[in-house]
C-alpha positions in Angstrom: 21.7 52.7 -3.9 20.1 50.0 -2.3 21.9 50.9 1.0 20.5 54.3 0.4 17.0 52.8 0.1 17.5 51.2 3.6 18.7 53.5 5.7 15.7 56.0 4.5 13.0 53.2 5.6 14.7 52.7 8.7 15.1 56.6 9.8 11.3 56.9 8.9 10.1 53.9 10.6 12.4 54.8 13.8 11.3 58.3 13.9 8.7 58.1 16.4 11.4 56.2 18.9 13.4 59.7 18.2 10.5 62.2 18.6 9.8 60.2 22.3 13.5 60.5 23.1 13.6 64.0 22.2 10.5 64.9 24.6 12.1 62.9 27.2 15.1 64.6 27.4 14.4 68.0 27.0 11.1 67.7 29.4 11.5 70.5 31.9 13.0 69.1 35.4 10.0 70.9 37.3 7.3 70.0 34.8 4.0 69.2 36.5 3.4 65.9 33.8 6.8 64.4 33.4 6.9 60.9 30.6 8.0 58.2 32.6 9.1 56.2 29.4 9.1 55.7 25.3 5.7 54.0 25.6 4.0 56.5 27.7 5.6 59.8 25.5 4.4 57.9 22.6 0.5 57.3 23.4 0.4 60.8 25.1 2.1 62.4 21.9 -0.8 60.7 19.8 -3.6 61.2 22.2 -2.6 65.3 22.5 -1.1 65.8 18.9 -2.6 63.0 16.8 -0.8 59.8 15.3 1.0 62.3 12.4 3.0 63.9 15.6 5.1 60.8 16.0 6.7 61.2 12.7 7.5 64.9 12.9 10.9 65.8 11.5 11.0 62.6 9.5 11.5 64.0 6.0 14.6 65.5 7.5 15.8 62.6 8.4 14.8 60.3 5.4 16.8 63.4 3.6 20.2 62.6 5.5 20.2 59.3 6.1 19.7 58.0 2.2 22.5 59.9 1.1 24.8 59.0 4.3 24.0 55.5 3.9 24.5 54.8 0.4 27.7 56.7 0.8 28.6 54.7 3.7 27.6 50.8 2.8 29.1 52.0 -0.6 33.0 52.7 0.6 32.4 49.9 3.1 31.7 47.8 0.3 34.6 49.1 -1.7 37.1 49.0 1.2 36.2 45.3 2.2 37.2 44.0 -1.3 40.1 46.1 -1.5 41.6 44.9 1.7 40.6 41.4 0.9 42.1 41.8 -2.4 45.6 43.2 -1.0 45.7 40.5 1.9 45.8 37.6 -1.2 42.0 36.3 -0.3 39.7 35.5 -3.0 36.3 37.8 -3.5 33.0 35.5 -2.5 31.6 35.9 -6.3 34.7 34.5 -7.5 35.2 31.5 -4.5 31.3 31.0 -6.3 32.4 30.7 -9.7 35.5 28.4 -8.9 33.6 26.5 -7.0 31.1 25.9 -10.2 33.7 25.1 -12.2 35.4 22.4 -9.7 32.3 20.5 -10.0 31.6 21.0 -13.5 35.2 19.3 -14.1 34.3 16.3 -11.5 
């Protein structure tokens, strides 16, 4: 969930880098203004569009990424301790609790 939560801050917050790339690239080759880089399609998109214009298409992408990552850091997650299980290593929460209860018998 929390994973989720993450990856929906991060696409929103990195939209504008995206909306700057995406001018970039499909800028047409004989194009009398041409962006030069992210800084300069950024304060041009703002100065012509407003501020708002840097985070077009960012519900979109908050809408696929929470889901993808959750899903993702989830079987990541999962995976990990499986692997780590099978290959005979002990799970950090448990090297924790062991741990507690070496000292406690010190």
């Amino acid at each position: 969930m929390m994973g989720g939560l993450a990856g929906g801050f991060t696409g929103f917050v990195t939209t504008p880098l995206d909306v700057a790339k995406t001018r970039i690239m499909t800028q047409a080759a004989g194009s009398s203004h041409r962006y030069k880089n992210f800084l300069e399609a950024m304060i041009d998109i703002t100065r012509k569009e407003g501020f708002a214009a840097n985070f077009r298409g960012s519900s979109a992408r908050v809408l696929w990424l929470v889901p993808f990552t959750a899903i993702y850091f989830g079987v990541h997650e999962k995976s990990k301790r499986m692997l780590l299980k099978r290959k005979g290593h002990v799970i950090s929460h448990q090297i924790v609790r062991s741990k507690r209860v070496q000292q406690a018998n010190c």
